[in-house]
N, C-alpha and C positions, 0 to 999 in steps of 0.2 A: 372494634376499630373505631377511633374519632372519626375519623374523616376520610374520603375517597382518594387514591393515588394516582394520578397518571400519568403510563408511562411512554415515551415516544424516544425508538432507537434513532439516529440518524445518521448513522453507518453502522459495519458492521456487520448487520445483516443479510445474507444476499451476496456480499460480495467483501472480497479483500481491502482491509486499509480503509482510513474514515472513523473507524470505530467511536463511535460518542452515543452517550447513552442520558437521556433526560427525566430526571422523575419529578414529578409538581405536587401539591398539594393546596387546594387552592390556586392563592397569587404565589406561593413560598416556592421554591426549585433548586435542586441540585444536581449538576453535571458530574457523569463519569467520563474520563478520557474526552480525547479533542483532540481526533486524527487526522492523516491524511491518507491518500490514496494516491499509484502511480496509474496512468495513463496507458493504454492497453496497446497502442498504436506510437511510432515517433510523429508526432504530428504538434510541433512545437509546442508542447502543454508538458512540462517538465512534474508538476504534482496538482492532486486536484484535493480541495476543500469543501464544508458543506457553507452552507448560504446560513449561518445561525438567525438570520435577521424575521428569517423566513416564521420562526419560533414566538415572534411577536414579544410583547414586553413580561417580565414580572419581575420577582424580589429571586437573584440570585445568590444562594447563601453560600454557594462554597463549586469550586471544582473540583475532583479528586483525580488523579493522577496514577492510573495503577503500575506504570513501569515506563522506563522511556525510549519504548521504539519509537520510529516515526509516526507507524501507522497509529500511534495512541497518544502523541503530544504534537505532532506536527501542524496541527489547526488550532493550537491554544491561541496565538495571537490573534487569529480571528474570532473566538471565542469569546476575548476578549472586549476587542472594539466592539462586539454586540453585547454584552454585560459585562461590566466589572466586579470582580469577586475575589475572595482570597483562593488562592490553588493552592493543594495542597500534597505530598510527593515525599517520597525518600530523598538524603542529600543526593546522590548519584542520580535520580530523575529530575530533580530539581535542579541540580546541574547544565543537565542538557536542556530542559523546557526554558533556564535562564537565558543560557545564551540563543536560543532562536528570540527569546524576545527583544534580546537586546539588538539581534540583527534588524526585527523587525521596525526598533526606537519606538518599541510599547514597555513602559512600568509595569510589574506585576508586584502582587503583595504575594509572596512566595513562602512559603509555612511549611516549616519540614515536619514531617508526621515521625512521632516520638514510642517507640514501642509501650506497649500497656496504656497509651495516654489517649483517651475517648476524643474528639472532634466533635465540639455542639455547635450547629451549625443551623440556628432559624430551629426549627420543629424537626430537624435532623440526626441524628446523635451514632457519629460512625464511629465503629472501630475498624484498626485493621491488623491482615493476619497475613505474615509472611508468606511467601509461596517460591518454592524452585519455577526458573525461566531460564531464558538463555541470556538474560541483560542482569546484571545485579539492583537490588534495592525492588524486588516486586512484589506486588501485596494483591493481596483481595482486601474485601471491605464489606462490612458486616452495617449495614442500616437499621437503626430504630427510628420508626417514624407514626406515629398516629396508632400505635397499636401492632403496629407489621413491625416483623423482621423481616431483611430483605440479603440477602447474600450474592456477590457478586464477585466471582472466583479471582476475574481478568485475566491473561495468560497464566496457563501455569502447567504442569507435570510433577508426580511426584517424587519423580528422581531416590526413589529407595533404596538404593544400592550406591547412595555416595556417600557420602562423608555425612556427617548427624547434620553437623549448619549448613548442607547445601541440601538438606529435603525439606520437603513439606510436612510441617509438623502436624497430623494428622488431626491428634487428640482436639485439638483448638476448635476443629470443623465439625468431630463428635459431640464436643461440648456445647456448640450451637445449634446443635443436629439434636441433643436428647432437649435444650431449651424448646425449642420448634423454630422453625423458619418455614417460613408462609408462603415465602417467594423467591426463587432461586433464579440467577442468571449464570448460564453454564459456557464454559468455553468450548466448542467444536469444532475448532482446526483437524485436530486429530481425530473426528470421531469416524471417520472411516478407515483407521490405520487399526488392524488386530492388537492383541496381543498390550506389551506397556514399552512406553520411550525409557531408553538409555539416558544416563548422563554423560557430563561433558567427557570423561574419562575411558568412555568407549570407542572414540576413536581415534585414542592415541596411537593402536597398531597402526591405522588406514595411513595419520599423515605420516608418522615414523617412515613407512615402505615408500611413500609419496619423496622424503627428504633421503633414502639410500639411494634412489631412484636419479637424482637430480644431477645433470653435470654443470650447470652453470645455474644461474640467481633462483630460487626461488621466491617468486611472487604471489603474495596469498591474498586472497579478497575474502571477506565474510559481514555482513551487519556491521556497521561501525559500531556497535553500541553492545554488539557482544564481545566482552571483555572478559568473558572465561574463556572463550575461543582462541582470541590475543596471546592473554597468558600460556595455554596449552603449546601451540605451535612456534610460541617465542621461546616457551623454555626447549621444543624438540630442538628449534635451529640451533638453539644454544648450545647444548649439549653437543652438535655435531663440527661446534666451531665458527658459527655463523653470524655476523652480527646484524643486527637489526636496524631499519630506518622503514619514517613513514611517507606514503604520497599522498596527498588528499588532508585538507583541512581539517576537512570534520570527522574522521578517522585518529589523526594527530591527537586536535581537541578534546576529543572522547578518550585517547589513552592519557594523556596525562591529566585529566581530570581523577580518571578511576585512577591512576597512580596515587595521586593527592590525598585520597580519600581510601588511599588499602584496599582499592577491590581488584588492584593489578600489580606484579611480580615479574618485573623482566630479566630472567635468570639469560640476560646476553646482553653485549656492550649495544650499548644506543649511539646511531651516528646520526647527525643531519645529512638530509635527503643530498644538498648541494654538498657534504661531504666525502658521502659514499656514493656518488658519481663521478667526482669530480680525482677523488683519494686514487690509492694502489690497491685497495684492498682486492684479491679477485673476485670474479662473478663467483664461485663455489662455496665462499666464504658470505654472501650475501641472502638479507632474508630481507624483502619489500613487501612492506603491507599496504597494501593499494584500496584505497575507496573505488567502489561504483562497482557492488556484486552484483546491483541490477539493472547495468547498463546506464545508469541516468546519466543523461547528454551530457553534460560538462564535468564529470566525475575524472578523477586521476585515471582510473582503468582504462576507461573509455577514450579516453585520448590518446592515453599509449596504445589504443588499439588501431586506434586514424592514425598514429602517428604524430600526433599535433601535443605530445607531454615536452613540454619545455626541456626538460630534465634526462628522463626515462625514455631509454629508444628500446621497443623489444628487439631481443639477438637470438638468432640461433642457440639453444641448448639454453635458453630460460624455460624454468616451466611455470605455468600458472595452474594455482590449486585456489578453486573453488569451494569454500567450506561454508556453504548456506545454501538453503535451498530458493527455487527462483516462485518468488511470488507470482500467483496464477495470475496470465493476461500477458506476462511478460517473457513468456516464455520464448516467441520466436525473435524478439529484441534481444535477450542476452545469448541466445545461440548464433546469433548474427555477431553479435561482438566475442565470440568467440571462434568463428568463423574467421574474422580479422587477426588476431591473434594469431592462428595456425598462419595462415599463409606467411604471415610477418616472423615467423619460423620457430617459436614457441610451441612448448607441447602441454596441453591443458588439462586436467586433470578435474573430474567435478564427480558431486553426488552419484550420480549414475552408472560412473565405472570405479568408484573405490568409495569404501567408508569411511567416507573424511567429513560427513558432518549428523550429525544427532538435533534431533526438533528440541525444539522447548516447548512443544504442547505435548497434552496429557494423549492416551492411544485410548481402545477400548477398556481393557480392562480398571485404567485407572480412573475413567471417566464413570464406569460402575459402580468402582470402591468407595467414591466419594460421594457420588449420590446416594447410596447404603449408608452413609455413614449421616447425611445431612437431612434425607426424606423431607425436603419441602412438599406442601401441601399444591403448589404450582411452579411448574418448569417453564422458563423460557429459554431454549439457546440460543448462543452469540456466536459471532466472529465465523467467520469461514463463507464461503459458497452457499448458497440454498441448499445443495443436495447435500451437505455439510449440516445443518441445519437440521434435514428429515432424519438423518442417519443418526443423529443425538437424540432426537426426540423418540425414535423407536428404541434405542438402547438404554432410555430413561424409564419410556413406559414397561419397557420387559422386565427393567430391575427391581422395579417399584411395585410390578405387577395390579395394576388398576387403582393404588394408594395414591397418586400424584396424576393433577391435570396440565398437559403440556399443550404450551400455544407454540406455535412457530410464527410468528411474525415476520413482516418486512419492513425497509427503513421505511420511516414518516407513517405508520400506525400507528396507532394512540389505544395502547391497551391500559382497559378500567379497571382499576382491583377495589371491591370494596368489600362489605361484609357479603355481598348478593355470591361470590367470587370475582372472576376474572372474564372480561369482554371485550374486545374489537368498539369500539363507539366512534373514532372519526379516524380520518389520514389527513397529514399536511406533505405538502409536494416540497422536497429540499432539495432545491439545484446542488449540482457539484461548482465551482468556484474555481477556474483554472488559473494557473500563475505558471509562469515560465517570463525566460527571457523578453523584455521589453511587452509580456502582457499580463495581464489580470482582469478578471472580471467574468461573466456570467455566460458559458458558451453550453450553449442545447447539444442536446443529443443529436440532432439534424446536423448540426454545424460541426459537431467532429465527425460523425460521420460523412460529412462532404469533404473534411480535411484527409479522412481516410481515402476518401474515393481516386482526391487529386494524387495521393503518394503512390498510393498503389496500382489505379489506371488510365490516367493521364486526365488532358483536359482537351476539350473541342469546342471552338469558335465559331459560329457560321457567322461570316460578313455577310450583311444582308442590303441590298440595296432598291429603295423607292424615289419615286419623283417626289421633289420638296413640292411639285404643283398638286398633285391628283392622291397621292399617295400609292398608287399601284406599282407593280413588279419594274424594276427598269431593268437591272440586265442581271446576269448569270450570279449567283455567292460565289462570295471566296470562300478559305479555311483554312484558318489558323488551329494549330492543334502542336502541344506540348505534352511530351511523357505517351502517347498513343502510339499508333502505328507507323512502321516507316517503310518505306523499301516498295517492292514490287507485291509484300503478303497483303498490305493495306492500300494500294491501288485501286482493286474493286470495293473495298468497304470506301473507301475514299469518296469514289462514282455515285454509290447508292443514297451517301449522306446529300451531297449535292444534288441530286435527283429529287430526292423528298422535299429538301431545304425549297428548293425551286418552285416546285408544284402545291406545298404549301402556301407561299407568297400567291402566285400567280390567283390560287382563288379564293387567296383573302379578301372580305365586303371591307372598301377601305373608308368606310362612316364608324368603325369601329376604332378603340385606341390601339397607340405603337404597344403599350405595355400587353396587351393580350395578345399581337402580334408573335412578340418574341414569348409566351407563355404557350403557345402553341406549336412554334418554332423546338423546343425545350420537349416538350411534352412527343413529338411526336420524330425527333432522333434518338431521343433515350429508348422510345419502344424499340426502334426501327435496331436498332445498335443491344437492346437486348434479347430480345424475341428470335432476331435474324444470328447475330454473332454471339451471345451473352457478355456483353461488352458492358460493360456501365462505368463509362468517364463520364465527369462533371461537361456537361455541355451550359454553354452561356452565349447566345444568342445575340448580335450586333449590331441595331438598324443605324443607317449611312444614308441621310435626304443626300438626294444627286438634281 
């Protein structure tokens, strides 16, 4: 080996969505993916990014781009304004990483990756190898660098039971596997799921029974950007008579890109959304592909589910088929907007009660085949949960059986590979980056978590009242309280806070300042409200010179 690698996830690890992956040499550096992450809670933060800034300066030679979900291009623009670099992608990821930049009015130098054609990139020198996924155009990437090989799968499954161009062509990863590869990064979504994933084609029964089933529109949500999904269930509507229109922008966007580009077939008449609400066509003859499978606030779904789609009213005898699974964290947001949907008198249909959708991560046994088939010398896994994570790293060591050393890392560790191996030697702390409607910028973990506090168990005031002369207690608090208790059940909790509130003032030493006043004020309703009730609203304390 010339020289020492290092490497620092900063997402991915740990936890869903974010995924970016940094390897350095020296000053030199190159970037895998540049995700985003959804928000766990509705707490006005629509998607979170990482802080790249955090990463400090050097020479960044290239981005690479392994497919275009969100969670793996959704932070390029930030990626960007902290280093400029050529990115690099299949047209269809390239596609979609173009137009978020161009929403964002950032230039990228965008370089479409050419099959068989190497990428030299600074002391970098990537190849990449096709891989089945649920988005089209997805690669792993094979790194020369100082002496390492370095393999890095990105999403993928190998789909062996579909059609030849839609697997993972195996040999490619053997043939890198009998060269040696020194350092592997494995994907682990699926590493707890038995057995091997289906392809797109296994659950043509599920929605087929889902569209006999239907007496009025059939409304289908899945990934915008999976577009073998699209095709699938547009050609069932098709077949059954039904024609198709879309809601949601980037939904639209993303199919008639992949149209453009042959990686989508809509065997049914295409109407505009204002046509086929507006036309005769009936509801039984209608198929609506709706963005926002996972709930995201301003999404087409989600607003027909408030009610608030311009367009789209749900009716009686719509049904909604959910064909993707719910990204962890989010799970009690999209059962809530499904929850809406029902009453609004649609009948919903998701992963859980019918087979209507298939992963694009690999499962156990296919995450085996391919470590057998690659045997690097060091295993790191990616992408998924931590327990996600341990569960690849035991199914690597068992396969390998003591021939391969696996780290499990977390974001902002800084693992060392040199000739010595592979070591832990520092961590950088990478905020997440919140952006939503009219915000942006840098929110702690204290600060969403207080934004959680407010939504979920309200909020409480104490009016606090001192003489502007002496500073001591002058008369009783009031209390102001929003989203807390009301009625007769919060009466005595009502009493108690005021009681406390009281008797804290009264023998406060008033040489001391108003700010530790109200810090004590805070400190000792929160006890009082979780010890006594397990209550814990955001209290925020009032002083009122009198």
């Amino acid at each position: 080996m010339n020289s020492d690698l290092r490497i620092t996830p900063i997402g991915g690890l740990g936890e869903f969505g974010m995924n970016s992956l940094l390897l350095q040499t020296g000053e030199d550096r190159l970037l895998i993916d540049a995700g985003q992450m959804f928000p766990e809670w509705d707490n006005g933060v629509e998607r979170m990014v990482p802080d790249y800034g955090r990463l400090g300066s050097g020479r960044l030679h290239a981005i690479l781009l392994t497919h275009g979900h969100e969670d793996h291009i959704g932070s390029l623009p930030q990626a960007l304004e902290w280093s400029r670099a050529p990115v690099y992608g299949t047209r269809f990821t390239l596609g979609l990483a173009g137009r978020s930049l161009a929403e964002a009015g950032i230039e990228g130098d965008l370089r479409t990756i050419e099959p068989g054609v190497v990428i030299e990139a600074g002391p970098f020198r990537v190849h990449s190898l096709p891989v089945a996924h649920s988005t089209p155009g997805s690669v792993a990437f094979v790194i020369e660098c100082g002496g390492l090989v370095i393999l890095h799968t990105g999403d993928f499954k190998l789909a062996k039971t579909a059609p030849a161009a839609d697997r993972t062509n195996l040999e490619a990863f053997a043939a890198w596997g009998r060269r040696g590869v020194d350092l592997m990064f494995g994907d682990s979504t699926g590493a707890e799921t038995p057995g091997v994933t289906g392809h797109e084609d296994d659950v043509i029964p599920g929605i087929e029974a889902v569209f006999d089933e239907a007496e009025g529109r059939v409304i289908a949500t899945c990934f915008s950007s999976s577009i073998p999904r699209i095709e699938r269930i547009a050609r069932i509507g098709g077949a059954r008579g039904r024609k198709v229109t879309f809601a949601g922008r980037r939904i639209t966007e993303n199919a008639t890109l992949a149209k453009d580009l042959g990686h989508l077939t809509l065997d049914a008449e295409v109407l505009m959304l204002d046509d086929a609400v507006t036309g005769t066509t009936p509801s039984r003859q209608m198929l609506v592909f709706a963005a926002g499978s996972q709930a995201e606030p301003r999404s087409a779904l989600a607003r027909m589910a408030s009610g608030q789609h311009p367009l789209v009213k749900i009716e009686r005898g719509d049904l909604v088929l959910f064909s993707s699974r719910v990204i962890p964290g989010r799970d009690r947001i999209v059962s809530r907007m499904m929850a809406k949907l029902i009453r609004a008198g649609a009948r919903v249909v998701h992963g859980g009660c019918a087979h209507v959708h298939v992963s694009g991560h690999a499962a156990q046994d296919e995450l085996n085949e391919l470590v057998k088939l690659v045997r690097p010398s060091i295993f790191v896994p990616i992408h998924g949960e931590l327990r996600m994570l341990a569960a690849h790293a035991r199914l690597v060591e068992s396969a390998l059986q003591g021939d391969v050393k696996v780290h499990v890392i977390e974001n902002g560790d800084v693992l060392l590979v040199s000739d010595a191996g592979a070591r832990l030697v520092d961590r950088v702390e990478i905020p997440r980056r919140c952006i939503g409607a009219g915000l942006s910028g840098d929110l702690s973990d204290d600060l969403l978590g207080e934004r959680h506090r407010l939504s979920t168990a309200g909020f409480v005031s104490p009016i606090v009242f001192v003489s502007a002369t002496n500073g001591k207690w002058a008369r009783p608090c009031e209390l102001v309280t929003r989203g807390f208790l009301d009625g007769s059940a919060g009466d005595s909790i009502v009493a108690e806070i005021r009681d406390t509130v009281n008797a804290t003032v009264r023998e406060w030493a008033t040489d001391t300042s108003p700010k530790g006043l109200r810090a004590t004020i805070e400190t000792d309703v929160t006890r009082l409200l979780k010890r006594r009730f397990q209550l814990r609203p955001v209290v925020a304390p009032v002083l009122v010179e009198i």
